[in-house]
Every structure is written in structure tokens, then in C-alpha cells.
C-alpha positions in Angstrom: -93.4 8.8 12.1 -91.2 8.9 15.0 -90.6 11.9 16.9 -86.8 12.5 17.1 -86.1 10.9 13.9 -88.7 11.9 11.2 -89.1 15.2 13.1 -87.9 17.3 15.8 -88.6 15.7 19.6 -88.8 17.9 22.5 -87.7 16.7 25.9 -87.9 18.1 29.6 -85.2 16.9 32.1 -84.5 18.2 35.8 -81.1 18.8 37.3 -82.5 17.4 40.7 -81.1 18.0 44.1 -82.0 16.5 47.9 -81.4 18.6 50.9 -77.7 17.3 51.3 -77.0 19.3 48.6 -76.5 15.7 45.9 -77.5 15.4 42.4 -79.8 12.7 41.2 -78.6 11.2 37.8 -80.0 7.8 35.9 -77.8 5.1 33.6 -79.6 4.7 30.6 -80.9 1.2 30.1 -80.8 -0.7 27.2 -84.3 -0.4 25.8 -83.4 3.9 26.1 -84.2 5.5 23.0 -80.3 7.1 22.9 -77.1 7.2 24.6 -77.5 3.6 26.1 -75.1 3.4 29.0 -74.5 7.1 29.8 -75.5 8.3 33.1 -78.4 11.4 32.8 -80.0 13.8 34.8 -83.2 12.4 33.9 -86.0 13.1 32.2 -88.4 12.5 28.8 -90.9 13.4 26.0 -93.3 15.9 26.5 -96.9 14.6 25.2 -99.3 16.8 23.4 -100.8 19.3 25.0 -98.9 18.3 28.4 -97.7 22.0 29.6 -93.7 21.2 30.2 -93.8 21.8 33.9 -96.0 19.2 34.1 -94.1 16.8 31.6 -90.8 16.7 34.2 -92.8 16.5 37.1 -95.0 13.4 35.4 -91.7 11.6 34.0 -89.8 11.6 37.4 -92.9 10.5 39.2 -93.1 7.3 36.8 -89.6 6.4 36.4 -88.6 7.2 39.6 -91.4 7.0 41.9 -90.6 10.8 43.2 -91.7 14.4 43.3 -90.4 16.9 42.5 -90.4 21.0 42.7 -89.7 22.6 40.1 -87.3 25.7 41.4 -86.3 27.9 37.9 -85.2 26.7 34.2 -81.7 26.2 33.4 -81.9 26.4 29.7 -83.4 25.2 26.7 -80.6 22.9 24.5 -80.7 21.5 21.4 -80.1 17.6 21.9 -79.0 16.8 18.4 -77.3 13.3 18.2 -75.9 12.4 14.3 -74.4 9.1 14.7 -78.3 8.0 16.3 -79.9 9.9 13.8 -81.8 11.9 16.1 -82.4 15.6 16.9 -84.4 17.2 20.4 -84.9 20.5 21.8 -84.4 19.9 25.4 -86.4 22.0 28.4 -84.2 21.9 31.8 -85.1 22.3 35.0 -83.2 23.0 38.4 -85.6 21.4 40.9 -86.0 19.8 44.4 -86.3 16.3 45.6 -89.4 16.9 47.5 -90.9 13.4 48.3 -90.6 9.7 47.7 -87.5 7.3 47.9 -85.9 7.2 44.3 -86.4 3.9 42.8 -86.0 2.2 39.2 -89.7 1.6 37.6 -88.6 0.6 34.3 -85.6 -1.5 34.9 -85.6 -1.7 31.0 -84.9 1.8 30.3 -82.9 2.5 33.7 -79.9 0.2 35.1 -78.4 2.3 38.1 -79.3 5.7 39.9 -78.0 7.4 42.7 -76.8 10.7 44.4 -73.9 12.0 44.0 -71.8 15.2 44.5 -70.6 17.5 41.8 -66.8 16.7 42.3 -68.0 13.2 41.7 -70.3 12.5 39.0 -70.5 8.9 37.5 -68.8 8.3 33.8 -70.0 8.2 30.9 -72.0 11.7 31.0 -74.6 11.6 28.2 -74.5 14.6 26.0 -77.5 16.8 27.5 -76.0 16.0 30.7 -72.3 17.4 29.9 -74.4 20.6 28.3 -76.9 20.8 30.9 -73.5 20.6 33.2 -71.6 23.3 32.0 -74.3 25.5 31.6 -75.3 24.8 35.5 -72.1 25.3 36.2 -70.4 28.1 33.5 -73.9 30.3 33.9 -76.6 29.3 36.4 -73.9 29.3 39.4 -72.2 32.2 38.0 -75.7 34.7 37.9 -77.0 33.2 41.1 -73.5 34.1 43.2 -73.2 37.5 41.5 -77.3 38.3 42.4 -76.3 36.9 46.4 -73.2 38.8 46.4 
């Protein structure tokens, strides 16, 4: 069986910024299990009995060769995608680069990352990353400006 097809998968990703304030984000390679050629804020599967905090900060570290801290949860969305046939329940994260220079460990999966600003996000956006986008900024911006203000 093959979790996102036979069954329900659940994911963790991480809406990841450095201290300039930039976004990390990921093209999906061609060996990526959906939305081949979309840029991401990244992220993967959660294994069993891997606690989810652990899961984003494990799946950065080996795809990316950084760490992370994690700062608050942005949401839990459903992934579902019909024309792959697949279905996830998504965990995201708002976190922090912390440590290591970003770099592509599985060339396979991964074509292109980088750092860019909000005004200027790379195109294609994959389809967690437009929801994971509006919800940052329709909801997450909105509460934390209204709690500062």
C-alpha cells in the first residue's frame, strides 16, 4: 500500500525564514512524489511514531543540509490532489533558519532552491504552497499584527 494513494498520507512542511526576513522555497524534482516542477515551501512524510516537530526538523536537515527552529504552527491543510490520485493532511510550520548553508541533497527530488521575498515568489506555486500562502498571509499576519498592535 502506498500512503497517499491507498490511504491518507500526512506531511509536515515549514514556511522558513533567514534573518533578512526571505523565504526558503524548493522546485520539485522529477523523481517528487507530486507536483513535479512547482516550487514548495518544503517539507515531507512523517514516519511512524516520529512526533511532527521532529518530522520537519529531520526532512530539512536531510534535503537541505539545515536546521531549523520551529517558531508556531500555521495550520493543518488538507493536500488533496485528484488528477495524481493522491490525498495528505499537511502539518505547517513557521520556523527559523537557524544553522547550515541551504544546499540540494537529493538532486533527484529537488532542481532549484533559493530565498526570496514575498513580493517575489518563484512560479509555479504548488498547491500546499498557494494554501499554506494565503493562510500565512490572509490569517497568521492578520492575528499577529492585531496581538502587536
Amino acid at each position: 500500500m502506498i500512503e497517499g494513494h491507498d490511504y491518507i498520507g500526512v506531511g509536515v512542511g515549514a514556511v522558513i525564514f533567514n534573518d533578512k526576513g526571505l523565504l526558503f522555497l524548493a522546485k520539485r524534482g522529477q523523481a517528487a512524489r507530486n507536483e513535479r516542477g512547482t516550487w514548495e515551501f518544503p517539507g515531507g512524510g512523517v514516519q511512524f511514531g516520529e512526533p511532527l516537530i521532529e518530522a520537519i526538523k529531520r526532512e530539512i536537515q536531510e534535503e537541505y543540509g539545515m536546521q531549523i527552529e520551529v517558531k508556531d504552527i500555521l495550520g493543518v491543510f488538507d493536500h488533496i490532489l485528484l488528477e495524481e490520485k493522491q490525498h495528505w493532511i499537511s502539518i505547517t510550520y513557521i520556523a527559523l533558519h537557524f544553522t547550515g548553508e541551504p544546499r540540494i541533497n537529493e538532486p533527484n527530488k529537488c532542481e532549484s532552491i533559493g530565498w526570496f521575498t514575498l513580493e517575489d515568489l518563484p512560479q509555479p506555486l504548488s498547491k500546499i504552497t498557494q494554501l499554506n500562502l494565503h493562510t500565512y498571509l490572509s490569517d497568521y499576519l492578520y492575528k499577529s499584527d492585531a496581538a502587536a498592535g
